[in-house]
C-alpha positions as CSV (number, residue, x, y, z in Angstrom):
1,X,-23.6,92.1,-45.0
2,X,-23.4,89.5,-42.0
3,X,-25.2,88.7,-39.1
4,X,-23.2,85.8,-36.9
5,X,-25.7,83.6,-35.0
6,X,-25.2,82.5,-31.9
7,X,-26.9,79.8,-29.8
8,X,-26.7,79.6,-26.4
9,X,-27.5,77.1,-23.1
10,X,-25.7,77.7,-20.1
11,X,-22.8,78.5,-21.4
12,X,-21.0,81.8,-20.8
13,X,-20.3,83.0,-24.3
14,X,-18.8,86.8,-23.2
15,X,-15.2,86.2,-24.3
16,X,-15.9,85.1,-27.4
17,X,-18.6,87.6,-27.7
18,X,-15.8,90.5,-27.2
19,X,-13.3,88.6,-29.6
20,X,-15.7,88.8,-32.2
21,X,-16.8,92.7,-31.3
22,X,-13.0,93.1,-31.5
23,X,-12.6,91.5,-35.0
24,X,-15.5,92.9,-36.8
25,X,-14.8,96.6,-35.6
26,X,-11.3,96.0,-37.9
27,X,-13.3,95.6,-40.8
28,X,-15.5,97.7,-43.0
29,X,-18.6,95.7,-43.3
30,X,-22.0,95.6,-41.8
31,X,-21.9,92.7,-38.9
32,X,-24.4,92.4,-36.7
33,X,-24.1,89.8,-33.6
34,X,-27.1,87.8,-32.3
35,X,-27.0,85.8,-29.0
36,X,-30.0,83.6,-28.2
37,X,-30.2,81.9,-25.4
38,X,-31.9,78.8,-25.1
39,X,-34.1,79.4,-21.3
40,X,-30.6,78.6,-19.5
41,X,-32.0,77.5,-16.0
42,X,-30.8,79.8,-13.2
43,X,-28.4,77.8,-11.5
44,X,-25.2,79.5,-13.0
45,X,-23.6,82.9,-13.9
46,X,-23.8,82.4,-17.7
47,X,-22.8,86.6,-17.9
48,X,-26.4,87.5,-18.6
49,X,-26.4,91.1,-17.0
50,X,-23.7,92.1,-18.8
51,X,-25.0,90.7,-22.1
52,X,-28.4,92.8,-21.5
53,X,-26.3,95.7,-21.4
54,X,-23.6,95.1,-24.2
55,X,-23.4,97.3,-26.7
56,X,-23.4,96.1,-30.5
57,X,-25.2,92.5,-30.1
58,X,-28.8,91.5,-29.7
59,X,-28.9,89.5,-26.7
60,X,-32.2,87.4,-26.5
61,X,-33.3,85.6,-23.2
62,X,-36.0,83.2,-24.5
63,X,-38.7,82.0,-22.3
64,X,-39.0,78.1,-23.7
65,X,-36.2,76.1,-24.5
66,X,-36.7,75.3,-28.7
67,X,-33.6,73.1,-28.6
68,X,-30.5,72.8,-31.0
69,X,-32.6,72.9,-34.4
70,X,-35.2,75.6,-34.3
71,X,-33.5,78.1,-32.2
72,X,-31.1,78.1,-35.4
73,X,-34.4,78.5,-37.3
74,X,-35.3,81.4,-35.3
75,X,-32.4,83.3,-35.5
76,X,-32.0,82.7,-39.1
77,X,-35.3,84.3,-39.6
78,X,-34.7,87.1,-37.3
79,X,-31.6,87.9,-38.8
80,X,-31.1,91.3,-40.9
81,X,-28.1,90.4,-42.9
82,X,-28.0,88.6,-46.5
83,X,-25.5,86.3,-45.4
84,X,-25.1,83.9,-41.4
85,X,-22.3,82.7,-40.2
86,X,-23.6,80.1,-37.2
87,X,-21.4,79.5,-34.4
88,X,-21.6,77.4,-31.4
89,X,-21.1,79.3,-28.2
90,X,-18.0,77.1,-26.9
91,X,-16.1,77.5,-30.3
92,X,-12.9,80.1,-30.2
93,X,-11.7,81.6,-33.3
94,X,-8.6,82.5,-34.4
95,X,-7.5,86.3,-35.0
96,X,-8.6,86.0,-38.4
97,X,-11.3,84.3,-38.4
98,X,-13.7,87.0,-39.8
99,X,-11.5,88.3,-42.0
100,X,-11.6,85.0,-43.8
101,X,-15.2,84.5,-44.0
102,X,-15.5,88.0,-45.4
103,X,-12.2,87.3,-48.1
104,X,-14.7,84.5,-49.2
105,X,-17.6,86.6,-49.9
106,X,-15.9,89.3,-51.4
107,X,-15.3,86.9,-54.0
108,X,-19.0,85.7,-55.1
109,X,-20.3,87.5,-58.2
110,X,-23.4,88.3,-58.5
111,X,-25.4,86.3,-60.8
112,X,-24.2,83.0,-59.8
113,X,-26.8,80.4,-60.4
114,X,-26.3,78.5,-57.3
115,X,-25.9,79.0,-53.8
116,X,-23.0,78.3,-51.6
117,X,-22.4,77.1,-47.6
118,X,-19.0,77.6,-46.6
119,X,-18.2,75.2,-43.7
120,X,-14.9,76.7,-41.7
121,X,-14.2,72.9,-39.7
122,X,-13.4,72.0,-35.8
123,X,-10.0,71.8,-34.1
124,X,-9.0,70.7,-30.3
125,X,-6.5,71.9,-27.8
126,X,-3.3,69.9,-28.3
127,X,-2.9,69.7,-24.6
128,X,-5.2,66.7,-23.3
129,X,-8.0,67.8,-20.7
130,X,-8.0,66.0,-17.5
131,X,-9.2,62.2,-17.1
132,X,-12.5,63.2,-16.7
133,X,-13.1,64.8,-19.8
134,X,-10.6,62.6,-22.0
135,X,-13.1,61.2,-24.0
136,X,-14.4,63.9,-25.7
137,X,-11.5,65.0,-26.5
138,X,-10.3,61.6,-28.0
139,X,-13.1,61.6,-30.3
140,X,-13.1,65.0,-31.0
141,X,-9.9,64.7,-32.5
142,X,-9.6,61.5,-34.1
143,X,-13.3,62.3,-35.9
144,X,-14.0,65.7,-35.9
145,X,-10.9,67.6,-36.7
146,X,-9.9,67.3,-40.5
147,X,-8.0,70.0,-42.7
148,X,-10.7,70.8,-45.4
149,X,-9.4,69.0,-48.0
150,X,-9.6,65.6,-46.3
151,X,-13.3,67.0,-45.9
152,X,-13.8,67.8,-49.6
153,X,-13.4,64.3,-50.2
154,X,-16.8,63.6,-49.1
155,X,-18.0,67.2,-48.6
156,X,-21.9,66.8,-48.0
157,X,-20.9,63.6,-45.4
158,X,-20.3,64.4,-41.7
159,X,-21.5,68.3,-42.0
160,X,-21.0,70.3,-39.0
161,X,-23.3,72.9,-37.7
162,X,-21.0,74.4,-35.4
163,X,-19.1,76.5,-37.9
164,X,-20.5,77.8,-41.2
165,X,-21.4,80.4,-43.6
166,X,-24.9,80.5,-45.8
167,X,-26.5,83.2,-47.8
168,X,-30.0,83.5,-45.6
169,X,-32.1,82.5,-48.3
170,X,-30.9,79.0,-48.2
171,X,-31.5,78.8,-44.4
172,X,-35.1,80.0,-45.0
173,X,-35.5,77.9,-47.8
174,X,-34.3,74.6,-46.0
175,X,-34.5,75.1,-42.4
176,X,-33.2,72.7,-40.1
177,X,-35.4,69.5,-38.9
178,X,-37.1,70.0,-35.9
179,X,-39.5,66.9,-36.0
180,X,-36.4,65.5,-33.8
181,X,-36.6,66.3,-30.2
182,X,-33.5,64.8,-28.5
183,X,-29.4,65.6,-29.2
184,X,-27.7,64.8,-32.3
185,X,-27.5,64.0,-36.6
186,X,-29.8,67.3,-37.3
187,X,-27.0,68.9,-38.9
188,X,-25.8,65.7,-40.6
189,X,-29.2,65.3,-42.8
190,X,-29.6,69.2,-43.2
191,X,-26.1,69.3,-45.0
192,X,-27.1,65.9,-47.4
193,X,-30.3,67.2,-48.1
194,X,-28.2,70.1,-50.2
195,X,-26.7,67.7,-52.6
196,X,-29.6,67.8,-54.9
197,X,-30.6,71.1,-54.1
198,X,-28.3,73.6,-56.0
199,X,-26.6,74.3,-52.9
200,X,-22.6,73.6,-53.1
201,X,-21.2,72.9,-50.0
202,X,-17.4,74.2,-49.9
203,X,-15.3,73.2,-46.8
204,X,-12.3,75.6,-46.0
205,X,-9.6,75.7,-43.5
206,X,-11.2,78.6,-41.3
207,X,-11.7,76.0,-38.1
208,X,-12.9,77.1,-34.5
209,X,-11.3,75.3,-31.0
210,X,-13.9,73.5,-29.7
211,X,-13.6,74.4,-25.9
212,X,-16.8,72.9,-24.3
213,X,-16.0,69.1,-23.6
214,X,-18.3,67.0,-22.1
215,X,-17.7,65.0,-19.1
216,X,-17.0,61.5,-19.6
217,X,-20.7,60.5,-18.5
218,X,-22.2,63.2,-20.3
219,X,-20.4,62.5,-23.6
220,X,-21.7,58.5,-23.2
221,X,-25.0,59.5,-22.6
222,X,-25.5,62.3,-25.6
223,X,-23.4,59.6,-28.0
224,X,-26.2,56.8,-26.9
225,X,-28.8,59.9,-27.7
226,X,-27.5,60.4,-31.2
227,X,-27.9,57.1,-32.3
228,X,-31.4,56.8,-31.1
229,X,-31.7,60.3,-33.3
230,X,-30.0,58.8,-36.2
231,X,-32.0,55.7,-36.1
232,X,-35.4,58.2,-36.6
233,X,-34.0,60.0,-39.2
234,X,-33.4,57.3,-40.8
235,X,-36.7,55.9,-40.7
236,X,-37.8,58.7,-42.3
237,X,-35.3,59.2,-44.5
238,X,-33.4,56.0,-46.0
239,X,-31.0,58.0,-47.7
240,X,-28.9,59.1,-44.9
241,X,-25.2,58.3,-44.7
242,X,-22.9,58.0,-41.9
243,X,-19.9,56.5,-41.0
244,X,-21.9,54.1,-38.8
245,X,-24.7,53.6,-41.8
246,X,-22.3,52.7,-44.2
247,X,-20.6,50.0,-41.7
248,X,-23.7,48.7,-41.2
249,X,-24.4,48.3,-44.5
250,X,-21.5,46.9,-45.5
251,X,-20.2,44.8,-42.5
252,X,-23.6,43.1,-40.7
253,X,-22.6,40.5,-38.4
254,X,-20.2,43.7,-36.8
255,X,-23.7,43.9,-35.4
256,X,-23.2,40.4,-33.9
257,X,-19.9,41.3,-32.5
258,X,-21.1,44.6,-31.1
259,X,-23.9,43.0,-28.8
260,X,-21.2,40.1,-27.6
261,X,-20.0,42.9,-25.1
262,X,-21.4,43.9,-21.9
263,X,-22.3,47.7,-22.4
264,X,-20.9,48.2,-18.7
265,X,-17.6,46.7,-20.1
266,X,-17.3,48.9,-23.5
267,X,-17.4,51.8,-20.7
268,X,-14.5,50.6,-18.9
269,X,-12.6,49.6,-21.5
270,X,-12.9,53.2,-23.1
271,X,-11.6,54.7,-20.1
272,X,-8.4,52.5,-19.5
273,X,-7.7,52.1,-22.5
274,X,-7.1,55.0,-24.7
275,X,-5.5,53.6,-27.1
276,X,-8.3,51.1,-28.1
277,X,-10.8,53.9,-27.1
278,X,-12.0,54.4,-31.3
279,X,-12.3,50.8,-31.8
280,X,-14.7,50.2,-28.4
281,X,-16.6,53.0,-29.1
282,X,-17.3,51.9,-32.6
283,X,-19.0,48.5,-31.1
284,X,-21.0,50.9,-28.3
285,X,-22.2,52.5,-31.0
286,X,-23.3,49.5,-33.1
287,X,-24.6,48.0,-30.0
288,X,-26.6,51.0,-29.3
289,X,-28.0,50.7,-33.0
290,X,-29.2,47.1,-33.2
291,X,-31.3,48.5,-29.7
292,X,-32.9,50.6,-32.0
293,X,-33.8,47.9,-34.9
C-alpha cells in the first residue's frame, strides 16, 4: 500500500531506518522502504555496509549525484506501492507516525474525483543546539514549525518536501523541477503548481523533528543559494509566491533599506543578536534578491 522514500547524502539514516522497520512491522499493510543515496563521497561512515545488508529496505548506492529534485523523481518511479510517503533522512518521527498516515488513507473512498497530498509538517528540539548551529535552529522554528491549521490558512504556500504523503500517480504525473541545479524553492513551486491541478493539498498535525542543522556558515551560504534559485523560478514562472515575493511586491523601497547594510554586518548582527536574528535575516535576504534583479 506504501512505499516510504528516502533520500540520502551523507547522512547516516540507520536509526530512523530501524524506527520505521519497527513501526511498520506493528501494522498490517504492505510497506516497503527505499533508501537512495545520492553518490555520498567517501569521507564518512554514513552506515552503508550495514544498509547493503539490512533486511526489508532497498538500499541504492547511486553512482552520480541527481540532486534534491530528481532523485525524488527516481524513487517515485521506482517505487511499487500506490501511495509515497517522502521523508528527509535527518527527520525523526514520533511513535505513531505511520500509524497516522495509514488512519488517513484508510479513510479515502474509492472513486473520489481528485487526488490528495497529505503534508505531516516540521518541528525542532526545544533545547537550543550550541552557538554554532543556533541559526538554523532560530529559523527553523520561527518559520518552519506551524501546527497544521495555521498552515491550512494558506495550504499550497510554503510547501515542504521533507514530509508528505501522495498517491504515485500524482508524483508521475507532476514530477518535481529539475531544470534547477543548485539548493532550494523546488518544493515550494511543485506544491503551487497543484492548485489548479485537481490536487488538494491537506496539511495535518503528523510533524517530523528536524535533526540535521546546518552550521552557521553552511545555513548562510544555502539561504544565499535559495534566493538565487527562487529568483530563476521566478523568471520562469511569475506566478510564484513567497513570503519574500509577496514583501517585495508589496513593500519596494524595503529593497532600498536591505542594500543600506553591509552584507558582512547582517552576518554579525545575526549572530549577536538573536533576538533581532528574523528581522536581519529578512534584509539579507532582500539584499541577496535585488543581486539577482
Amino acid at each position: 500500500m506504501l512505499s516510504i522514500c528516502i533520500p540520502t547524502y551523507r547522512y547516516d539514516v540507520r536509526p530512523l531506518i530501524h524506527e520505521l522497520l519497527r513501526q511498520s512491522a506493528e501494522l498490517k499493510e504492505v510497506v516497503e522502504i527505499l533508501v537512495y543515496d545520492d553518490a555520498s563521497p567517501d569521507d564518512g561512515d554514513w552506515g552503508r555496509e550495514e544498509l547493503r545488508q539490512l533486511k526489508g529496505i532497498r538500499y541504492v548506492e547511486l553512482e552520480k549525484n541527481l540532486g534534491r529534485a530528481a532523485i525524488r523523481n527516481r524513487m517515485a518511479r521506482e517505487a511499487t506501492q500506490p501511495y509515497l510517503l517522502l521523508l528527509d533522512a535527518d527527520g525523526w518521527p514520533s511513535p505513531d507516525f505511520l500509524l497516522t498516515y495509514f488512519n488517513l488513507l484508510r479513510q479515502l473512498k474509492e472513486k473520489e474525483s481528485f487526488s490528495i497530498v497529505w503534508v505531516g509538517g516540521r518541528i525542532y528540539e526545544e533545547t537550543s543546539p550550541g552557538p554554532d548551529r543556533r541559526l538554523h535552529w532560530h529559523y527553523g522554528r520561527s518559520r518552519e514549525s506551524s501546527p497544521a491549521e495555521q498552515r491550512r490558512e494558506q495550504p499550497y504556500l510554503g510547501f515542504q518536501s521533507n514530509n508528505f504523503v501522495a498517491d504515485k500517480e500524482v508524483l508521475l504525473q507532476f514530477p518535481f523541477p529539475e531544470d534547477v541545479a543548485g539548493y532550494g524553492h523546488e518544493d515550494t513551486l511543485w506544491g503551487q503548481e497543484l492548485k489548479d491541478r485537481d490536487v488538494l493539498l491537506l496539511h495535518v498535525d503528523n510533524p517530523v523533528i528536524h535533526l540535521g542543522l546546518e552550521t552557521n556558515d553552511v545555513f548562510l551560504r544555502k539561504q544565499r543559494e535559495a534566493i538565487r534559485n527562487l529568483a530563476l523560478l521566478h523568471q520562469q514562472f511569475p506566478h510564484l509566491r513567497t513570503r519574500l515575493i509577496d514583501m517585495v511586491k508589496k513593500y519596494p523601497f524595503a529593497l532600498i533599506v536591505a542594500r543600506m547594510i553591509p552584507e558582512r554586518w547582517g552576518k554579525k548582527l545575526l549572530i549577536s543578536s538573536p533576538t533581532l536574528f528574523l528581522y536581519v535575516l529578512d534584509l539579507l535576504k532582500l539584499r541577496w534578491w535585488g543581486e539577482e534583479h
